[in-house]
C-alpha positions as CSV (number, residue, x, y, z in Angstrom):
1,X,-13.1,2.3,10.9
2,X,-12.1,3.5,7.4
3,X,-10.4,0.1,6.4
4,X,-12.6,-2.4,5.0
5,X,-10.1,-5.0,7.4
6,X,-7.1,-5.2,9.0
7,X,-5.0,-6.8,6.5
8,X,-3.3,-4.9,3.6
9,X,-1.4,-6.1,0.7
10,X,0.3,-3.3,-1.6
11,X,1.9,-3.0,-4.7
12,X,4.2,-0.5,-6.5
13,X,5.8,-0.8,-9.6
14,X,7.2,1.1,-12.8
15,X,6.5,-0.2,-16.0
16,X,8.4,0.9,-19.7
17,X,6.1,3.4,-21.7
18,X,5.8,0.5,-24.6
19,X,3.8,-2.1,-22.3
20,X,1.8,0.5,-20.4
21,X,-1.4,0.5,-22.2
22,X,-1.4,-3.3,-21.9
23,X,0.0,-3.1,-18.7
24,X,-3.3,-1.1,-17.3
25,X,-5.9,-3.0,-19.6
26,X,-4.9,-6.4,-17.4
27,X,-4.9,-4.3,-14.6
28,X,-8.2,-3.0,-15.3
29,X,-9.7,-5.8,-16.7
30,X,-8.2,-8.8,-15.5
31,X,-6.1,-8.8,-12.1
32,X,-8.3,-6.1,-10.0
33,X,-11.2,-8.4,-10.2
34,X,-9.1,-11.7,-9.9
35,X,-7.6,-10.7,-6.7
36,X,-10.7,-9.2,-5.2
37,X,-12.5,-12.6,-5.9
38,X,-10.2,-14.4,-3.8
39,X,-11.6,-15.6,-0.1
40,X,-11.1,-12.8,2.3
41,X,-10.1,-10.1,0.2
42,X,-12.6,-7.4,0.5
43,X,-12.1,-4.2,-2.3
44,X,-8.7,-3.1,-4.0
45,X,-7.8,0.2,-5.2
46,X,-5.3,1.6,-7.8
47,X,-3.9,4.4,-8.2
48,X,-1.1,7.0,-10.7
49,X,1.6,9.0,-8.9
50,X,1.0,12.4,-9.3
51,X,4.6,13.4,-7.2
52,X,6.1,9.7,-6.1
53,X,7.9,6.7,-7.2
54,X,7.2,3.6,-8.4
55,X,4.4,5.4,-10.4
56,X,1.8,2.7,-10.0
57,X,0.4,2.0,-6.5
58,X,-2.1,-0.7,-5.6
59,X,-3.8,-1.5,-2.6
60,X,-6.0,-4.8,-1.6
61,X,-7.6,-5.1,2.0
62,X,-8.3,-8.5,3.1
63,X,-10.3,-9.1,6.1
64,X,-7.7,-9.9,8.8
65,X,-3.6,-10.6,7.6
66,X,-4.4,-13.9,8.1
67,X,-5.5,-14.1,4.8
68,X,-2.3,-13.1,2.9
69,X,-0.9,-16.1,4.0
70,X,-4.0,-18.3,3.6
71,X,-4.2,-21.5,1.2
72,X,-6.7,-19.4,-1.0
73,X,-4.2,-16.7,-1.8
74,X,-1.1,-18.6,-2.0
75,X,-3.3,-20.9,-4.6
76,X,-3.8,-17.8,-7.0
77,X,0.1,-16.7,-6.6
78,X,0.9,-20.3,-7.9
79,X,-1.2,-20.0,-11.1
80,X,-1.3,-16.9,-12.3
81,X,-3.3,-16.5,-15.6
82,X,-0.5,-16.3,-19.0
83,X,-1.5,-12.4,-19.3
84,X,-0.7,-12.0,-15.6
85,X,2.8,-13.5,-16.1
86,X,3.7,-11.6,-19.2
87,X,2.6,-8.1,-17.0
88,X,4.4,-9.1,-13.9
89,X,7.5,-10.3,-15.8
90,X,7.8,-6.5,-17.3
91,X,7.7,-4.8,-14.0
92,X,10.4,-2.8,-12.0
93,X,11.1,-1.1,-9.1
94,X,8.5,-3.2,-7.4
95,X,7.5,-2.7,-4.0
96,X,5.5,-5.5,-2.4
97,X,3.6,-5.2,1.2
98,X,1.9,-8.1,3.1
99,X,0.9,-5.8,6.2
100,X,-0.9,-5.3,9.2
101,X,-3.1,-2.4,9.8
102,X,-2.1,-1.8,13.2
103,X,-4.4,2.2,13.3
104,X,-6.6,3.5,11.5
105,X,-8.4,7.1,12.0
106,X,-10.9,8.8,10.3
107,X,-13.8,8.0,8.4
108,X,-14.2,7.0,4.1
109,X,-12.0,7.3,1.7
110,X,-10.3,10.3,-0.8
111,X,-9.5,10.8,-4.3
112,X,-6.1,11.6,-3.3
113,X,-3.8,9.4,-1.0
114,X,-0.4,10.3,0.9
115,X,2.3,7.9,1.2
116,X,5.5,8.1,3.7
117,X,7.7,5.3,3.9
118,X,9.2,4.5,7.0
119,X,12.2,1.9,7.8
120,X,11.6,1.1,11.8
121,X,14.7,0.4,13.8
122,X,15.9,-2.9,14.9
123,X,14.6,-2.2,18.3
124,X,12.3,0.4,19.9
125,X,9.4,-0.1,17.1
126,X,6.7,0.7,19.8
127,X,8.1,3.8,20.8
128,X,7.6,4.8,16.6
129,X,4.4,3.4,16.5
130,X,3.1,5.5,18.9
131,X,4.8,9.0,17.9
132,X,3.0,7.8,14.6
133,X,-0.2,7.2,16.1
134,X,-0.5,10.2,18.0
135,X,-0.3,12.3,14.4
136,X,-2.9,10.4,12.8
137,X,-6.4,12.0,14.1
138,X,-7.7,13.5,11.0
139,X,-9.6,16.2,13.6
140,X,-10.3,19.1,11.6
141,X,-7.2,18.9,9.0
142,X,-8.4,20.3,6.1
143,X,-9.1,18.4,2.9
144,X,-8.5,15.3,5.1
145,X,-10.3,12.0,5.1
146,X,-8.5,9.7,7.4
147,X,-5.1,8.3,8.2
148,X,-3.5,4.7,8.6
149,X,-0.6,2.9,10.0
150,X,0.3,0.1,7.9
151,X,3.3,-2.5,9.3
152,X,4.8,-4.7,7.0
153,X,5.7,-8.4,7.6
154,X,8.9,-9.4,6.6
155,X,8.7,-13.0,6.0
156,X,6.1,-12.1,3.2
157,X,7.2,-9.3,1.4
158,X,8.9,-10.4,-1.3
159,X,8.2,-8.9,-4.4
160,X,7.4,-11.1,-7.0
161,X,9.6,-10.3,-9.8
162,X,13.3,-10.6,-7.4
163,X,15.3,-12.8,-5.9
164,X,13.6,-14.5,-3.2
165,X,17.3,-15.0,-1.5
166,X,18.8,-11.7,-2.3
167,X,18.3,-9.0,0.6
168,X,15.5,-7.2,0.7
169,X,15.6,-4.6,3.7
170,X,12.4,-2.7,2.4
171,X,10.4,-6.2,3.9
172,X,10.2,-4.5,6.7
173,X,9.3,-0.9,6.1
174,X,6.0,0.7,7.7
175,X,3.7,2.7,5.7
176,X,1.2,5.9,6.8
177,X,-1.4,6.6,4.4
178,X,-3.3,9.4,4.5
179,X,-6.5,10.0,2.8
180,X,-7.7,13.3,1.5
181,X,-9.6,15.1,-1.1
182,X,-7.4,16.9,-2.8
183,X,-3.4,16.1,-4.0
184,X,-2.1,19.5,-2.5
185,X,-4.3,19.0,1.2
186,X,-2.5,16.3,1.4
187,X,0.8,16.6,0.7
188,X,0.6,20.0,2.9
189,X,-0.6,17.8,5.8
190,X,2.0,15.2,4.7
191,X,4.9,17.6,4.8
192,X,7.2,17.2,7.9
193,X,4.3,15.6,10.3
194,X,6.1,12.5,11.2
195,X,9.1,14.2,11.4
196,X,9.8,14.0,15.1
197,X,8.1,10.3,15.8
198,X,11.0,9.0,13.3
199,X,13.4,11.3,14.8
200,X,12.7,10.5,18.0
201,X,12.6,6.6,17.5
202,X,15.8,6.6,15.3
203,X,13.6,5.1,12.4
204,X,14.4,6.2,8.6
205,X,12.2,8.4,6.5
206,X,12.4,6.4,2.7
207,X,10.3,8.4,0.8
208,X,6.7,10.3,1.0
209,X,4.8,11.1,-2.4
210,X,1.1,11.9,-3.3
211,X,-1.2,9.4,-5.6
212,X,-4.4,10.1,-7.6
213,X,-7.1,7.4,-7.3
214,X,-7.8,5.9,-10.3
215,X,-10.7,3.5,-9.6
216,X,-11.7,0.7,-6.7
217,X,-13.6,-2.5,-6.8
218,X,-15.0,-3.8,-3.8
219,X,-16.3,-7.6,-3.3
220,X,-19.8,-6.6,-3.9
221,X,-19.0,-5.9,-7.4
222,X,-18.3,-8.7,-9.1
């Protein structure tokens, strides 16, 4: 099993060229290692788009999904540090995931990561998971690592900097991820292989871009 659990919590954002360098120094610094502290999270990594958008991408794994809506996480949400609200106040085009990892294939990890964003129908999300599913043995693929299905829940994810009333169909969307070695194995790999499994399920293909790791931490770092 290439995921550290089965829970998942990503973020994406954009943030203006004048508060980038702060914007990665508490990233780097500060929020990695504060959110990796927390009970049941278990490693995060970040990463730079190399051909996506937003053109940050983090991800934390947590033990189970139980976890992302635990007392211990909800406690750090509710008192975020001064530098933390300054930082999340300047993002936009967030993107916020409290997920399930519902299959994962392959072993370790890459330096590069494909992401295709998927908006399941109303009905029939079975019949997409497994068209997914079927696509995501790494087998002999090139360049490739190993793939995973990531389903959001839509009761918590909100992202942090909107509305919590307004409408927020992205809540909902699923997530593949595919791990690789390389930027161009994976996007090659990425090109057109869901295709027919959202096709077929009348899901919605929202985007798919390619990410360069930028650095992990995992719990038995700090």
């Amino acid at each position: 099993m290439p995921m550290a659990g089965t829970g998942m919590l990503m973020t994406s954002m954009d943030i203006d060229a004048a508060h980038e360098r702060e914007f990665n120094a508490w990233y780097d610094r500060e929020h990695l290692a504060e959110r990796v502290a927390i009970e049941g999270f278990l490693e995060a990594r970040r990463y730079v788009a190399v051909d996506a958008a937003p053109k940050y991408l983090g991800l934390y794994s947590t033990a189970n999904f139980d976890v992302l809506d635990s007392v211990a996480y909800r406690t750090a949400l509710a008192n975020q540090t001064a530098w933390s609200k300054a930082n999340i106040g300047r993002f936009r085009n967030m993107l916020r995931s409290v997920a399930r990892i519902t299959a994962s294939r392959g072993q370790g990890r890459g330096a590069a990561l494909g992401l295709v964003r998927i908006r399941p129908p109303e009905t029939g999300a079975p019949a997409l998971r497994e068209g997914i599913v079927a696509q995501l043995d790494p087998g002999t693929l090139d360049g490739i690592i190993s793939m995973h299905l990531m389903e959001s829940d839509p009761r918590l994810s909100k992202p942090l900097t909107d509305d919590p009333a307004a409408p927020n169909p992205a809540a909902r969307d699923w997530y593949v991820m595919i791990d690789g070695t390389d930027v161009e194995a994976v996007a090659a790999v990425m090109q057109g292989r869901f295709d027919a499994a959202i096709a077929a399920a009348s899901a919605t293909l929202i985007s798919a871009g390619t990410y360069r790791l930028m650095w992990d931490l995992a719990k038995s770092d700090l």
